[in-house]
C-alpha positions in Angstrom: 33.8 57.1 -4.3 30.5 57.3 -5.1 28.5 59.8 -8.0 26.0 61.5 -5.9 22.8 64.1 -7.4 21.7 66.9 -4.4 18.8 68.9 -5.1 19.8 72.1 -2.6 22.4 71.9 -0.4 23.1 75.1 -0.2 21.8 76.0 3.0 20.9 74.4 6.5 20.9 70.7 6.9 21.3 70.0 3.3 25.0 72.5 3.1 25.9 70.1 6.0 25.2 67.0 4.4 26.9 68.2 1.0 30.0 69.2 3.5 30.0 65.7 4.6 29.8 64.3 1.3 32.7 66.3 0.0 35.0 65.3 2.8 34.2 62.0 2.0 35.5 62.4 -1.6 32.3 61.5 -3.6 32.3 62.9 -6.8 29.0 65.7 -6.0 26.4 67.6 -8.0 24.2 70.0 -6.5 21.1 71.1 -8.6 19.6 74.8 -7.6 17.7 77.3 -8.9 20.7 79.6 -8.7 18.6 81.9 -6.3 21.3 80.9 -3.0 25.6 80.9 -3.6 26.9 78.1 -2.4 30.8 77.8 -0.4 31.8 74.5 -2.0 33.9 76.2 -4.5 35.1 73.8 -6.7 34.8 70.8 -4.8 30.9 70.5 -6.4 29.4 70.5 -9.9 27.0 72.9 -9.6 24.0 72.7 -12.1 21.4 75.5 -12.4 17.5 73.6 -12.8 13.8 74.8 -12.3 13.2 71.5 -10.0 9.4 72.1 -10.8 9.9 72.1 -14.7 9.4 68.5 -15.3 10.8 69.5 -19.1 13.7 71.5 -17.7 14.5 68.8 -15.1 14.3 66.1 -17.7 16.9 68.0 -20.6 19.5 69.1 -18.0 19.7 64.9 -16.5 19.2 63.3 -19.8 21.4 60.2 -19.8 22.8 60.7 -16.4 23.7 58.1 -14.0 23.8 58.2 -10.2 24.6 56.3 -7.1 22.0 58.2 -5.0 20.2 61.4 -5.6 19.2 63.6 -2.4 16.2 65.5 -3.2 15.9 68.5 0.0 13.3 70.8 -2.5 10.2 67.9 -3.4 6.8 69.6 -2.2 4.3 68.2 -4.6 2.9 64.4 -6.2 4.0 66.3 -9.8 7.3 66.7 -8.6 7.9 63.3 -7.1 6.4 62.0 -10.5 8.7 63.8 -12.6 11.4 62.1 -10.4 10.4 58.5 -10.8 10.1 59.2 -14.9 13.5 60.9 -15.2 15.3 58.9 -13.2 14.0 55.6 -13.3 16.8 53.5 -14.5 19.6 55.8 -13.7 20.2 55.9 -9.9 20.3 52.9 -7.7 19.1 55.0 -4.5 17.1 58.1 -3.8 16.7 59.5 -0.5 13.6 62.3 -0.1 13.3 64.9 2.8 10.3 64.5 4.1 8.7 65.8 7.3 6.8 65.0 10.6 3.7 66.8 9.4 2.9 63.4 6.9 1.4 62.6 10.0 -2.6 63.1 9.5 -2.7 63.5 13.1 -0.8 65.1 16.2 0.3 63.2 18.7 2.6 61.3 21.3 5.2 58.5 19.9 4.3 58.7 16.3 5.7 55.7 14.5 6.5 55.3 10.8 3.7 52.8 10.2 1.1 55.5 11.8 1.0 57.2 7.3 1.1 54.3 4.9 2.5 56.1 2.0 2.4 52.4 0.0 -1.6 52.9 -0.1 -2.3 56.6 0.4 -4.3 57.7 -2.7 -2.4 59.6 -5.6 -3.9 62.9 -6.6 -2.2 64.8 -9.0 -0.9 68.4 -8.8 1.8 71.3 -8.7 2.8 72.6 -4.8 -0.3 75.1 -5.3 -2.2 72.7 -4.6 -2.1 71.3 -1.8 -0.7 72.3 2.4 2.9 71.4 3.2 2.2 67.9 5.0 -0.4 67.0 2.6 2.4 67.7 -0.6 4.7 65.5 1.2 2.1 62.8 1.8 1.6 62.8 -2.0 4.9 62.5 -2.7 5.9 60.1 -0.6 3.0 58.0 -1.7 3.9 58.5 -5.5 7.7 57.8 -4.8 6.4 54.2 -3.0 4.1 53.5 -5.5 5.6 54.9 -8.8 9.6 54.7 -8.6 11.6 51.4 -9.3 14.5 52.4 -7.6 15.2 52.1 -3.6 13.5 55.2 -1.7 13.8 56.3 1.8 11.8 59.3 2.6 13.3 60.7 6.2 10.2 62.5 8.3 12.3 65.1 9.9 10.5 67.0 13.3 11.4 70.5 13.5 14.8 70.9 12.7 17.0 73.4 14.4 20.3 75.3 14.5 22.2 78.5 14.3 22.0 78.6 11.0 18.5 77.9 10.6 17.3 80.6 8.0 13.8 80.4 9.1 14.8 81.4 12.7 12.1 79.7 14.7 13.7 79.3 17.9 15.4 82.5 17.5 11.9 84.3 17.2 11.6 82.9 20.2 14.7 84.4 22.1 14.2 87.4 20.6 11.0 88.4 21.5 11.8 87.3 25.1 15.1 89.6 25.1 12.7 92.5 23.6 9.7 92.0 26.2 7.6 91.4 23.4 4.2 88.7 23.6 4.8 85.3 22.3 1.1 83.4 21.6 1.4 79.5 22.3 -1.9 77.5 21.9 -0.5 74.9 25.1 2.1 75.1 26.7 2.2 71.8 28.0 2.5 70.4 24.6 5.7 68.2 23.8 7.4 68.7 20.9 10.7 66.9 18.5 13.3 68.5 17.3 16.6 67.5 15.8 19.8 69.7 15.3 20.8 70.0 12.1 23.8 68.6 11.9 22.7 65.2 12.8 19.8 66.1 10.0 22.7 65.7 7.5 24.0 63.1 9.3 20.7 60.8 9.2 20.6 62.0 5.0 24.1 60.5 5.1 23.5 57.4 6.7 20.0 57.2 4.8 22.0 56.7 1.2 24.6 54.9 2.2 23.2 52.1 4.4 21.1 49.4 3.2 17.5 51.2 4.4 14.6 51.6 2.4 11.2 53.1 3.0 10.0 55.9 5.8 12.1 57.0 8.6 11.3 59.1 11.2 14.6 60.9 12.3 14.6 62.9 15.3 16.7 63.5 19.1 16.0 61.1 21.7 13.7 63.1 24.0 11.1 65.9 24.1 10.9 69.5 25.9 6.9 70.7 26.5 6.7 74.3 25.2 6.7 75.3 29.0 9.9 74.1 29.5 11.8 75.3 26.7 10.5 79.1 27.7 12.0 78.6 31.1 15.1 77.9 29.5 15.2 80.9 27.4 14.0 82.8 30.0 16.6 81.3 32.4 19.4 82.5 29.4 18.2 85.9 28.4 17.5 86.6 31.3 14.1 88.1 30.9 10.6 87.2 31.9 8.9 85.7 28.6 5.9 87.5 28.0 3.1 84.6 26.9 -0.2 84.5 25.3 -2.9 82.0 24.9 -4.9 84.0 22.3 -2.3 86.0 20.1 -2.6 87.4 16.5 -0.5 86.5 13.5 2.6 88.6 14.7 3.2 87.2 17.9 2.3 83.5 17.4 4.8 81.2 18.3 6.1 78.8 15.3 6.1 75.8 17.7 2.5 76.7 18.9 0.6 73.1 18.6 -2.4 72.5 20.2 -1.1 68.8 21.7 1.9 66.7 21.7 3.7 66.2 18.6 6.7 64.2 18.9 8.1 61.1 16.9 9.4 57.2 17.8 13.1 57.1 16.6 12.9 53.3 17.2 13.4 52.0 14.1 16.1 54.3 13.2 17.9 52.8 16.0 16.9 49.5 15.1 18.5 50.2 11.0 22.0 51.5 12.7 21.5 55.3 13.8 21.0 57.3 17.0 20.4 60.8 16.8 22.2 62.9 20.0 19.5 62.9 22.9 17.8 66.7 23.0 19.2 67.1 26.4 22.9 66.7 24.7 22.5 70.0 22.2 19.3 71.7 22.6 20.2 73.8 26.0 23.8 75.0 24.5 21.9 76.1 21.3 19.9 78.0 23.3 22.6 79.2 25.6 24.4 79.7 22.4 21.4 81.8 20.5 20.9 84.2 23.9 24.7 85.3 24.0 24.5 86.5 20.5 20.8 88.4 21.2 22.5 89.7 24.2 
């Protein structure tokens, strides 16, 4: 049994991965803001934080000792240095979410070695500051360069599910179901995803194997936007209504301008597979219709 620190895990990828842990019978801790209820009952510590208050962060884990801490909520180089300070000394892993937007760049294959978090300059500041990839690209960077425990930093794609709260493949069955216009940029453009229950998985396997340092973790495979609107079409049974030049409203959350889709080779080098795309993607969508319908 291992002592394991989850900041979130209440919701989406990070509820399944605390699910998982329970079932396991580690002794876990989930840290929120106290904003989201969680199910676990008693089968969790639950400990209220401001994961931003570097003060507030530091009173509530004074003295505490962990096997691994799973941090879901880091956004900013303050945050991630906060991290390293407090918890230097008192965990002997720490996994970070990261993301597929780290990535300066679009494009096809991307490979963990294509951002070098080891040299990427340090900048300071709150999540204010900076864009969502560029936050995780200073944290990650700060969490390589700063902390003196074992990191992995996991670059999830997209990740999707029925329970996804931001509801970005539902937007799209929706507005196909409601004849509404949905604004792509190309539809030709390949995309990853990754369901989310092999998102907690890979956190899982991520603090519990022997890995350290970036991961891309993502489905074997890629659908061009193109394709994926046939199949909703296909299930809802509707003609989807599409745009090249849309306005806020109507523009499509997956609307890229060019392929953007990661290499899950190393990954499957370390020990994990994700599911192919091909094995859950079509059922969530067939899945996602019925329920519009």
């Amino acid at each position: 049994m291992k002592k394991i620190l989850v900041f979130g895990g209440t919701r989406f990828f990070g509820k399944k991965l605390v699910e998982t842990l329970v079932a396991e019978g580690h002794e876990v801790t989930i840290a929120t803001r106290g904003k989201t209820a969680h199910s676990f009952g008693d089968k969790v510590d639950h400990v209220i934080v401001d994961r931003t208050n570097k003060r507030d962060l530091a009173t509530t884990f004074k003295n505490s000792q962990w096997d691994i801490i799973y941090d879901n909520i880091c956004f900013s180089p303050n945050d991630a240095l906060a991290a390293c300070e407090i918890f230097n000394g008192n965990t002997k892993k720490y996994v970070f979410t990261s993301t597929m937007s780290t990535y300066l760049d679009l494009g096809a294959n991307l490979s963990e070695g294509d951002f070098d978090p080891y040299n990427y300059e340090i900048r300071n500041g709150s999540v204010t500051d900076f864009s969502y990839g560029e936050g995780k690209r200073q944290a990650e960077a700060v969490f390589f360069q700063k902390a003196e425990f074992p990191v992995v930093a996991v670059r999830f794609p997209i990740v999707l599910g029925e329970d996804d709260y931001t509801r970005r493949l539902h937007f799209h069955i929706e507005r196909v179901s409601e004849e509404k216009v949905i604004s792509f940029l190309n539809m030709e453009a390949r995309m990853s995803y990754i369901l989310s229950d092999d998102a907690g998985r890979f956190l899982q396997f991520a603090g519990f194997s022997g890995v350290e340092g970036p991961f891309n973790a993502t489905s074997t495979g890629t659908y061009s936007l193109k394709e994926l609107m046939e199949m909703i079409e296909w299930n809802v049974g509707k003609k989807a209504k599409i745009a090249l030049v849309g306005d806020e409203e109507s523009r499509s959350p997956f609307a890229v301008p060019k392929d953007w889709y990661m290499s899950q080779a190393k990954s499957i080098q370390a020990g994990f597979t994700c599911q192919s795309i091909e094995a859950w993607l079509p059922d969530l969508v067939e899945t996602l219709s019925q329920q519009v319908k």
